[in-house]
N, C-alpha and C positions, 0 to 999 in steps of 0.2 A: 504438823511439822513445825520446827521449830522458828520463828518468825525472822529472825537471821540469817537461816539457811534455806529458806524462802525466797529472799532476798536475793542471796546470792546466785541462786538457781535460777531466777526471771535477766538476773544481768546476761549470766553469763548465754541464756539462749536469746536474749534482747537482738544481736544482728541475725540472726535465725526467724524470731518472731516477727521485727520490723517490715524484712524483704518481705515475706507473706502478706504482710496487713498494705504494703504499697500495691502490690500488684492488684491485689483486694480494691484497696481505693481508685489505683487505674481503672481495671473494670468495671466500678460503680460509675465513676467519670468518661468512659466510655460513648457514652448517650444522656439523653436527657430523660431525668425519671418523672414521672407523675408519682402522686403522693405515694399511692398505694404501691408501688414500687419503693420508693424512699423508705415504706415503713417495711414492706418486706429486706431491706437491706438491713437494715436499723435492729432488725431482731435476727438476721442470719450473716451477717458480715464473717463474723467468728476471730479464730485469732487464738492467743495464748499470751500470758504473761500481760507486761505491761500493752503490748498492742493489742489487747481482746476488743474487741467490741463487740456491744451488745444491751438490748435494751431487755428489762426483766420487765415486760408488761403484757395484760392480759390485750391480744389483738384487736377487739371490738371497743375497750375502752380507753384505748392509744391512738384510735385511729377517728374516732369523737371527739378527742381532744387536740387531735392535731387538726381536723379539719375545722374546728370554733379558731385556733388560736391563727390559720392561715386563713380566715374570713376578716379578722381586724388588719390584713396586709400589713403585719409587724416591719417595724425598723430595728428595735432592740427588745431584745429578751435578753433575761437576767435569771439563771438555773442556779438552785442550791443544790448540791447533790449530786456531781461529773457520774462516779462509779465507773462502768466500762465504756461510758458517750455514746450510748447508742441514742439516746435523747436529743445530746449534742449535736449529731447528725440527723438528725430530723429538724432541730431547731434553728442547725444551721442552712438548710434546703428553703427557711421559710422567711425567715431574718434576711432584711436588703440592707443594712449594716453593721450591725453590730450583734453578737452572739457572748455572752460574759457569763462564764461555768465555773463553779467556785467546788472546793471539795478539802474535806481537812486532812487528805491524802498527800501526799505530793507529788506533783503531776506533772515533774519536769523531763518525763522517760518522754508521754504521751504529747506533749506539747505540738512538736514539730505534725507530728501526724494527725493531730484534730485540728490544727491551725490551718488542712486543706480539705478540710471536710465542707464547705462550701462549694456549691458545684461550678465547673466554669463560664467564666464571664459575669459570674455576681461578685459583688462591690462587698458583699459583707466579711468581716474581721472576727476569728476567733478569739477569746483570750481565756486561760485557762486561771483561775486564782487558786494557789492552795495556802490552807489556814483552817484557822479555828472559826464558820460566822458569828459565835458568840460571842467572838472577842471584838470589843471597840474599835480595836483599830483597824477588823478587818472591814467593817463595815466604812470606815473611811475607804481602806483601798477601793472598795467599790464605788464608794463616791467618786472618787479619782476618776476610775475608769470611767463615769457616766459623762463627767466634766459639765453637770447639772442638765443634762438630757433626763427625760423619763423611758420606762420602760414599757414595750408595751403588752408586756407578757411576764408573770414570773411566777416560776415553776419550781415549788418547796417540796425538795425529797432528800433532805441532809438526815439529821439527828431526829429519828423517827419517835424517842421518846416524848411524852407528855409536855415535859418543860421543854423539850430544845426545840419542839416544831414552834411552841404559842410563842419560843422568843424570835424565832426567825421570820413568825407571822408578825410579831411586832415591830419590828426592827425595818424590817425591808420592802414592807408596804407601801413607806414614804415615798417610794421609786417607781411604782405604780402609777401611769397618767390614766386619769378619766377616761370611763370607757373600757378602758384595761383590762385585762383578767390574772387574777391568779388563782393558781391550781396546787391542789395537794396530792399525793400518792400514799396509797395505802390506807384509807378512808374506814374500808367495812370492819366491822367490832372482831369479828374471828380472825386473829392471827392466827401464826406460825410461831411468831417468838414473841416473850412476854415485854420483850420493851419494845414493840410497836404498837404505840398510845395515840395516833395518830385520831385516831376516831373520837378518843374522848375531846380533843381541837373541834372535832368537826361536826359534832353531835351541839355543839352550840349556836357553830358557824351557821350551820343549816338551817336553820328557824329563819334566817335571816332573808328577806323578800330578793337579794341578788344574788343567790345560793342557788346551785344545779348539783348532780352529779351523775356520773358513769358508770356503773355498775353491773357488768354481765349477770351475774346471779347473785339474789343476794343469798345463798344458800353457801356462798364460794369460801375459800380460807386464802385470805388474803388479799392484796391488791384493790380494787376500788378508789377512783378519782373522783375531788371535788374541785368544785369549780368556783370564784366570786369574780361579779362583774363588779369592778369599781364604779360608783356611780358617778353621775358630774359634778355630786360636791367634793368629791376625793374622796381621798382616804380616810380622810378624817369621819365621814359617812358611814366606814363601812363595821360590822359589827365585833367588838370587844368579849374577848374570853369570859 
C-alpha cells in the first residue's frame, strides 16, 4: 500500500483505534499486575494503526530480561527503538521515574496514550522522542531529557543494521551508570531479513567477561537478546567493536 494512503487510512480510523486502546489500557489499570501479567499484556494488548500495541518478542527471552532489568530496581531506562511500545509498557511498570523511548518514527499520534502506560500511583514519566539517534543532535535531546541523570537500563532495538546498532552502542553507553545493563535485540546469526546485522555487534561483544544472553533455541530464526553489565569503571570499561 501506498505509504501516503497508509497514512491516511490510520488517521482517518485514529478516533476509532484510540477508544479501543483506552479501554484496553483501563482494563490493564483495572488491578495491579505482577510481571508475568504485565508481560502477557505487553505482547496481547492489541490495537490497530497508530494505537497497536505490542511487543515482537520471543516469551522466555522477554521475560529474562525483564526480570535482570526489575532486579536493578531502575529509576530511568532509556529504549532506542518505541515500534508498537509494547517494551514501553513493560519498562514503564518497572521504571519509578523516568521511562525515555526514542524512535525515528513519529510518534506524536501515540504520545498521549503511552504517556499512561505507567500503572497507578507510580511517579514514573513517559517521554516519547522521535528522530534520527544518529543524528547529533538527537543525542543531545536525550541529554536534555536525562538533565545529567544516568540510566539504569538501556535497551538498543532501533537501526538493526551492522553500522546503525555499533553507533547507538557507541553513542549512548555514556548514559549507562555502573552496574547498569544494556541489552540488545535480535542477537542470534539467522535472520529473517538481511539487514539485521545485529549479531555481527554482538559476536564481539560476547567474548566480553560482562556479556550474557537469552536465547530460547539457538536453532531459532530470529530474535535472541544480549545483555552487558556495565562494570564499576563505567563505560569506559566495557568492550569496543
Amino acid at each position: 500500500m501506498n505509504t501516503t494512503l497508509k497514512k491516511i487510512g490510520r488517521l482517518i480510523r485514529l478516533p476509532l483505534n484510540a477508544s479501543y486502546a483506552n479501554k484496553r489500557l483501563a482494563e490493564y489499570h483495572s488491578k495491579p499486575r505482577n510481571l508475568e501479567e504485565v508481560l502477557d499484556w505487553a505482547m496481547t494488548f492489541g490495537g490497530g494503526g497508530y494505537m497497536r500495541v505490542k511487543t515482537q518478542q520471543i516469551r522466555s527471552e522477554i521475560t529474562r530480561l525483564a526480570e535482570a532489568v526489575r532486579e536493578l530496581k531502575p529509576k530511568t531506562i532509556l529504549e532506542i527503538g518505541t515500534a508498537s511500545g509494547g517494551t514501553s509498557l513493560i519498562w514503564s511498570t518497572l521504571a519509578t521515574e523516568r521511562v525515555i523511548t526514542c524512535d525515528i518514527q513519529d510518534m506524536t499520534h501515540q504520545t498521549k496514550l503511552f504517556s499512561r502506560f505507567p500503572p497507578p500511583g507510580s511517579n514514573c514519566k513517559v517521554s516519547l522522542l522521535s528522530g534520527n539517534s544518529h543524528d547529533p543532535g538527537f543525542k543531545t535531546r536525550v541529554a536534555n531529557e536525562l538533565k545529567g541523570d544516568k540510566v539504569d537500563f538501556l535497551f538498543i532495538d532501533g537501526d538493526h543494521t551492522e553500522r546503525g546498532v555499533t553507533q547507538d552502542y557507541l553513542d549512548y553507553r555514556e548514559f549507562v551508570r555502573s552496574g547498569g545493563l544494556i541489552a540488545f535485540h535480535d542477537i542470534v546469526e539467522n535472520q529473517p531479513l538481511v539487514t539485521n546485522q545485529v549479531y555481527h555487534l554482538w559476536k564481539h561483544l560476547n567474548n566480553s567477561p560482562f556479556a550474557t544472553e537469552f536465547v530460547d533455541n539457538p536453532d531459532q530464526c530470529g530474535f535472541g537478546i544480549g545483555i552487558l553489565r556495565v562494570p564499576e569503571e563505567g563505560a569506559s570499561a566495557l568492550p569496543n567493536p
